[in-house]
N, C-alpha and C positions, 0 to 999 in steps of 0.2 A: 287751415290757413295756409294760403300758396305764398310761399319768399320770392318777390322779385327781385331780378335783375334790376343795376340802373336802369339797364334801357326798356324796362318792361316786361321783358319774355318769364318764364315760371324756370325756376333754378331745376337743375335734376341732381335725384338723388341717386348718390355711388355703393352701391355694395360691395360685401367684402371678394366675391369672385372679380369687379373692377366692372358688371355691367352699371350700365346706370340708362337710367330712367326716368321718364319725367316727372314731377312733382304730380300731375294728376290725373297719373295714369290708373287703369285698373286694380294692380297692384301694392298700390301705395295708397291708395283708399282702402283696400280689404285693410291691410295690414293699421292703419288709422282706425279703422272701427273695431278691431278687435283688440287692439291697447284700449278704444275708448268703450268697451265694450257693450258694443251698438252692434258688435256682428251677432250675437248670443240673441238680441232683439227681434232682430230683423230674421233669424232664423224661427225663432216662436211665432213670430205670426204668420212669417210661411207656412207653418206648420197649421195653423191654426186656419188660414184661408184654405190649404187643401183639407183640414176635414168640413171645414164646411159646402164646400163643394162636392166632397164624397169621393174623393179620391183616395186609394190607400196608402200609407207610409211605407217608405225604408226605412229601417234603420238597423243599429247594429248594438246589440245587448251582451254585452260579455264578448262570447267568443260566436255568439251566432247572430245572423242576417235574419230579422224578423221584419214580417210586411205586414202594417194591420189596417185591416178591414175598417169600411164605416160601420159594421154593424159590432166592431169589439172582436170579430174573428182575430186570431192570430197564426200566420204559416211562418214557419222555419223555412227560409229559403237556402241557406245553407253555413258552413261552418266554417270559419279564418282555422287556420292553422296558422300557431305561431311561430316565429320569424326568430331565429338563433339571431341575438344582434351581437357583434362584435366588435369593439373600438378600434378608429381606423387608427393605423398606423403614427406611429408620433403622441399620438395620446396617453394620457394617463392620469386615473383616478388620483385628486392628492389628499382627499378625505371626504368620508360618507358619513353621515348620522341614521342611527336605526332610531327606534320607536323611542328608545328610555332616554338617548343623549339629548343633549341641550347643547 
């Protein structure tokens, strides 16, 4: 749903960097369908037209790049190495929960 202006035109939305954007742009649609999670959908049937088409998959299983075949093959194409992340400056953890807390 687009919010007009009085005068008609599509309001744009402001992000927290201060770009902004129009209401119905590219990215304001992805980000709409993936709250309404219509992107998950729309990714299954892609998926679903290339096999029926016989095209092979990407995709990414754990830590490796797998590409699978229409006939069930599967190749390792190769391996993510993971990424040391570390919180940017100013940040800070103010509580975690593991497995047992509530």
């Amino acid at each position: 749903m687009k919010i007009a202006k009085p005068n008609g035109t599509p309001r744009k939305t402001r992000r927290a960097n201060g770009y902004t954007e129009p209401a119905g742009s590219l990215e304001a649609n992805i980000m709409k369908m993936a709250q309404n999670g219509d992107l998950e959908k729309a990714a299954q049937n892609a998926i679903r037209r290339l096999r029926r088409k016989k095209i092979p998959i990407t995709f990414q299983r754990g830590m490796e790049i797998i590409r699978q075949h229409p006939d069930g093959r599967e190749e390792i194409r190769g391996i993510v190495k993971p990424v040391a992340f570390r919180l940017p400056k100013g940040v800070k953890i103010i509580a975690s929960k593991t497995n047992g807390e509530k």
